[in-house]
KERO-465588 format. One record per atom (N, C-alpha, C): residue in one letter; atom name; x, y, z. Coordinates in steps of 0.1 Angstrom, whole numbers. Layout:
BEGIN
@residu: A atome: CA c1: X c2: Y c3: Z
...
***
This chain:
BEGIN
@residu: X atome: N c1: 1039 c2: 893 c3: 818
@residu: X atome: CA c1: 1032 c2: 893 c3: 831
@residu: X atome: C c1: 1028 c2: 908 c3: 834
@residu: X atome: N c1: 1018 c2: 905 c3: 834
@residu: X atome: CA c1: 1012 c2: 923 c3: 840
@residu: X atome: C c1: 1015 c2: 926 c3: 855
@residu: X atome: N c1: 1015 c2: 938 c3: 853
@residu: X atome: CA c1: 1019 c2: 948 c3: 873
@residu: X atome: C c1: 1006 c2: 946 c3: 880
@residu: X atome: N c1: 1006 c2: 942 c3: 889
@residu: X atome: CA c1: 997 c2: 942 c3: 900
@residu: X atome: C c1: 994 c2: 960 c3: 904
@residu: X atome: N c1: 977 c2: 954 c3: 906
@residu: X atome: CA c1: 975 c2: 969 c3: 906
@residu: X atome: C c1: 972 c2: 972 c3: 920
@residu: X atome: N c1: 963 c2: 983 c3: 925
@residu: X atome: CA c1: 955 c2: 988 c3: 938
@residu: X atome: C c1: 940 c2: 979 c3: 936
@residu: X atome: N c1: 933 c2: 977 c3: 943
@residu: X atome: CA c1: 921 c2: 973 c3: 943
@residu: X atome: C c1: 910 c2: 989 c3: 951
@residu: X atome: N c1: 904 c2: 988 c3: 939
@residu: X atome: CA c1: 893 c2: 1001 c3: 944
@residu: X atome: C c1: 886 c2: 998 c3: 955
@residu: X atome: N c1: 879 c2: 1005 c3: 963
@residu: X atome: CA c1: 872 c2: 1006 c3: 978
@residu: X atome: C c1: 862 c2: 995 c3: 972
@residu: X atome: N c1: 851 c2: 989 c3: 981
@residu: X atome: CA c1: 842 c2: 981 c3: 978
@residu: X atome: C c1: 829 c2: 996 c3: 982
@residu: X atome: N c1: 821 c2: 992 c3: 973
@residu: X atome: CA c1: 804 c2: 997 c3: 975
@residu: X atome: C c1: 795 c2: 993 c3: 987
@residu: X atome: N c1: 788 c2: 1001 c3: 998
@residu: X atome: CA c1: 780 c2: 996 c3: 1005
@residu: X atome: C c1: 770 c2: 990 c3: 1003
@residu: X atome: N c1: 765 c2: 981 c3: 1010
@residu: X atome: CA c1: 754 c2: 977 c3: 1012
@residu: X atome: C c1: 741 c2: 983 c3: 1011
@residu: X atome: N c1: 732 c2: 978 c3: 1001
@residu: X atome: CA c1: 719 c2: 986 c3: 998
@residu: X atome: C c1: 713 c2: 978 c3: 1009
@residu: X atome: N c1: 699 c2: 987 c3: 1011
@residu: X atome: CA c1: 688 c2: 988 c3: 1022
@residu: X atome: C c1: 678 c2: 982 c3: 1015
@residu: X atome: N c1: 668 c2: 974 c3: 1011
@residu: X atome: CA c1: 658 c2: 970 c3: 1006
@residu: X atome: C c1: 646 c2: 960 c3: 1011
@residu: X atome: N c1: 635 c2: 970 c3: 1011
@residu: X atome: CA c1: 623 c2: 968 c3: 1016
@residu: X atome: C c1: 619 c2: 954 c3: 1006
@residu: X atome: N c1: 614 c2: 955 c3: 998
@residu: X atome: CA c1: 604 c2: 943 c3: 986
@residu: X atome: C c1: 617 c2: 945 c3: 971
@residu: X atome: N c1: 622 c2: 936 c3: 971
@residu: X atome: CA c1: 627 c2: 936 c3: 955
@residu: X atome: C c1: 621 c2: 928 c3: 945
@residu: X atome: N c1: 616 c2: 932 c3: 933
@residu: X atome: CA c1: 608 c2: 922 c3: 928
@residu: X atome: C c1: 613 c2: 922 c3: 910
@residu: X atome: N c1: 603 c2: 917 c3: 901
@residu: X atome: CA c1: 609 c2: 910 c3: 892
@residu: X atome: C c1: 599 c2: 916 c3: 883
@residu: X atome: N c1: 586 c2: 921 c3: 885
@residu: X atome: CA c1: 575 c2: 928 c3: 876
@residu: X atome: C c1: 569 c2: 935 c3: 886
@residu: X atome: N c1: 567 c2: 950 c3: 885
@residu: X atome: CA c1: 562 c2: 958 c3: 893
@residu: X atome: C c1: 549 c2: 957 c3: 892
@residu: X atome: N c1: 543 c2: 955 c3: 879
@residu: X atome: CA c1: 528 c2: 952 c3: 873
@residu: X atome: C c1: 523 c2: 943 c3: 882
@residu: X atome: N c1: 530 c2: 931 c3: 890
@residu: X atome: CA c1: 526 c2: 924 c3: 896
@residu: X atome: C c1: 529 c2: 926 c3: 916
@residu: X atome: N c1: 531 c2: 936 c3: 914
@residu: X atome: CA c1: 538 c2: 934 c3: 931
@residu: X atome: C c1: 527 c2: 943 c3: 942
@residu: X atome: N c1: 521 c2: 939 c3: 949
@residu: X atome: CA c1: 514 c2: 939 c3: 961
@residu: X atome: C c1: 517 c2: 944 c3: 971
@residu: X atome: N c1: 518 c2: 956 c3: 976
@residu: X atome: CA c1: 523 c2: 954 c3: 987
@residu: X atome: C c1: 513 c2: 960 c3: 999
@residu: X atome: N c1: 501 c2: 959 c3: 994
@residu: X atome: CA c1: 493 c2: 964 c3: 1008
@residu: X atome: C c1: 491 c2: 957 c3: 1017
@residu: X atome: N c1: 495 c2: 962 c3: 1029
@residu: X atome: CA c1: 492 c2: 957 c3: 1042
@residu: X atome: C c1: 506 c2: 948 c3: 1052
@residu: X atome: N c1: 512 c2: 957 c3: 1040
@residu: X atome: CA c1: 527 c2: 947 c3: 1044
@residu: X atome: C c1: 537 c2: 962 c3: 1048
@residu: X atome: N c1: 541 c2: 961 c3: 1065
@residu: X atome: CA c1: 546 c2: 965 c3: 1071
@residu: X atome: C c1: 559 c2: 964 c3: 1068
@residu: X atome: N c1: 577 c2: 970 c3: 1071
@residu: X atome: CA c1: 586 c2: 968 c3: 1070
@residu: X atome: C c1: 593 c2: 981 c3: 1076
@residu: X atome: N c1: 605 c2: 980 c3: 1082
@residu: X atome: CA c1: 613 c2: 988 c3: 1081
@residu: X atome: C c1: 627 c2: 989 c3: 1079
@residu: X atome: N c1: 635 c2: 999 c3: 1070
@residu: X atome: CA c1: 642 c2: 997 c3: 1061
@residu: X atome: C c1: 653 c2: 1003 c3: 1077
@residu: X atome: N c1: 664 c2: 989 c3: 1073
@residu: X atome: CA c1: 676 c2: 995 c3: 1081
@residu: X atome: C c1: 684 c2: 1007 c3: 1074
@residu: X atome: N c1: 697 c2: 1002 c3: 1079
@residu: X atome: CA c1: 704 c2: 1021 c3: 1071
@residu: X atome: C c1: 715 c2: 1010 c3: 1062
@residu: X atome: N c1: 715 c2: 1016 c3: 1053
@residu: X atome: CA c1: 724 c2: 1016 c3: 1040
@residu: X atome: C c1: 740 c2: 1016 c3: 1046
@residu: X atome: N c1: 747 c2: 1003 c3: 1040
@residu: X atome: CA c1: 763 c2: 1003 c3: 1046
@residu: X atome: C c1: 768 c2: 1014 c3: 1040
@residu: X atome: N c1: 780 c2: 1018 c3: 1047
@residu: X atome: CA c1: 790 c2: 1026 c3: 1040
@residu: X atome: C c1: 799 c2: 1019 c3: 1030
@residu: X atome: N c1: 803 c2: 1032 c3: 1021
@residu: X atome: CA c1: 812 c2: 1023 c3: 1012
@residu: X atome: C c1: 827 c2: 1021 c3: 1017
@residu: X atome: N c1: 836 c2: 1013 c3: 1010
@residu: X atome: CA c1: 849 c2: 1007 c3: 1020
@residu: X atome: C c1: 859 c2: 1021 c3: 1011
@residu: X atome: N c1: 867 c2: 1013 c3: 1023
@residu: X atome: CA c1: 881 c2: 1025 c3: 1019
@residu: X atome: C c1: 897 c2: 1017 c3: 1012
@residu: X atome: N c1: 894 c2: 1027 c3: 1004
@residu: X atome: CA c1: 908 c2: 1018 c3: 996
@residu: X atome: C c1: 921 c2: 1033 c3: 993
@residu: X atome: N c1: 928 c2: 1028 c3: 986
@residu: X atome: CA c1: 938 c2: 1040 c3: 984
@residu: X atome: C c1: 944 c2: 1037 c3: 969
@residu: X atome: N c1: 946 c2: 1048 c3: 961
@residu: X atome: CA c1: 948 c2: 1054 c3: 948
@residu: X atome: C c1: 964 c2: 1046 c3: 948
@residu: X atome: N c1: 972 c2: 1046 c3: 936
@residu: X atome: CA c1: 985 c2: 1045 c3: 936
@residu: X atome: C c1: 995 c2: 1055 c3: 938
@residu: X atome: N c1: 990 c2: 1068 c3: 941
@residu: X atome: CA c1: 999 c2: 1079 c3: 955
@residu: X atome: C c1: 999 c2: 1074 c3: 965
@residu: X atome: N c1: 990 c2: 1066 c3: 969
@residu: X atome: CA c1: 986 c2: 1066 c3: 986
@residu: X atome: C c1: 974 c2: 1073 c3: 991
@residu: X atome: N c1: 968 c2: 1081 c3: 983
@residu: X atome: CA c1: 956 c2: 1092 c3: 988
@residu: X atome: C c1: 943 c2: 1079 c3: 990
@residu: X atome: N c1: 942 c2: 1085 c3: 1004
@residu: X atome: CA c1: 925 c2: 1071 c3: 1008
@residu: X atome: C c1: 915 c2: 1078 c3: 995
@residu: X atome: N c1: 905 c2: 1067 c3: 994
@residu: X atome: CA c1: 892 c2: 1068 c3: 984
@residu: X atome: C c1: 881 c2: 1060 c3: 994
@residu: X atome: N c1: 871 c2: 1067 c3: 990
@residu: X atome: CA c1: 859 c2: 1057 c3: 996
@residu: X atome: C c1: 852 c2: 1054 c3: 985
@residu: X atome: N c1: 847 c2: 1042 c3: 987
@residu: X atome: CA c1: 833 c2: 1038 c3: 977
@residu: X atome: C c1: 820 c2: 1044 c3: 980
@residu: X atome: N c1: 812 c2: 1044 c3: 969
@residu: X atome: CA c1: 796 c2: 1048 c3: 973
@residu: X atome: C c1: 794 c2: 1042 c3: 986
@residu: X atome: N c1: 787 c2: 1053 c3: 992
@residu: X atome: CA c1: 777 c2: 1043 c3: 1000
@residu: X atome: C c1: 764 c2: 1034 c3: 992
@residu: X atome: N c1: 760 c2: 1022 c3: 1002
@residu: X atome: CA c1: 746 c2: 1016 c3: 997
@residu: X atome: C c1: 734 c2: 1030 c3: 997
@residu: X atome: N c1: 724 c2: 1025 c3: 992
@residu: X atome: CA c1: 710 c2: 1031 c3: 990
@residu: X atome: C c1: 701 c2: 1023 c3: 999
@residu: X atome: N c1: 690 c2: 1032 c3: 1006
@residu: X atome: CA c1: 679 c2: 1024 c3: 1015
@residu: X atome: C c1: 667 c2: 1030 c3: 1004
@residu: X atome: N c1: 659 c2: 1015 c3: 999
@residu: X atome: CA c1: 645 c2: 1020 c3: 990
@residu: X atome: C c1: 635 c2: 1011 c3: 997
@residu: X atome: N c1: 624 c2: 1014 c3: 998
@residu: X atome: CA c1: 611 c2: 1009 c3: 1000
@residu: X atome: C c1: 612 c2: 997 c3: 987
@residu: X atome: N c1: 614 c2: 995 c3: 973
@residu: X atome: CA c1: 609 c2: 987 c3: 964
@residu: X atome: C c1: 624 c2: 989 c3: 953
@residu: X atome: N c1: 624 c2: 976 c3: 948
@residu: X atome: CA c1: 637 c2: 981 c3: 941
@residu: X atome: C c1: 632 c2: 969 c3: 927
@residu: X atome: N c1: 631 c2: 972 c3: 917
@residu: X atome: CA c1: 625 c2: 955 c3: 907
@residu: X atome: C c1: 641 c2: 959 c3: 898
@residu: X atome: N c1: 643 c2: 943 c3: 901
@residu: X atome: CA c1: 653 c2: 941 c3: 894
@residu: X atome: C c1: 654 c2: 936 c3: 881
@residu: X atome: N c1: 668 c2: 942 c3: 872
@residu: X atome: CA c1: 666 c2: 943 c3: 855
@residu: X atome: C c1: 662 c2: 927 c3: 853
@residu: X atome: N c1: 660 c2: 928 c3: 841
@residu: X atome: CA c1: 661 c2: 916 c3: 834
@residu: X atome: C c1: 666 c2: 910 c3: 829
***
């Protein structure tokens, strides 16, 4: 049986305007939006006890996701 470990901070929440799938294909004139703010990242603690934060999210106008 393995030792239970610490669980690391979680990652914020990204900000995203249009996410898309082919950039070749993505449109976006005439299309308004505004990008809220990026979550912070959470807080966790090391096995001394010392707090850690996760990244914060990212706020992007366009984001195409991999394949």
């Amino acid at each position: 049986m393995l030792p239970c470990g610490y669980g690391g901070p979680g990652r914020g929440g990204d900000s995203i305007g249009i996410a898309c799938l082919d950039e070749d294909r993505l449109t976006a004139l005439g299309v308004t939006f505004t990008l809220g703010p990026p979550g912070k990242g959470g807080v966790g603690w090391d096995e001394q006890g010392k707090m850690i934060s996760g990244e914060d999210g990212v706020a992007m106008e366009t984001l195409r996701f991999p394949e």
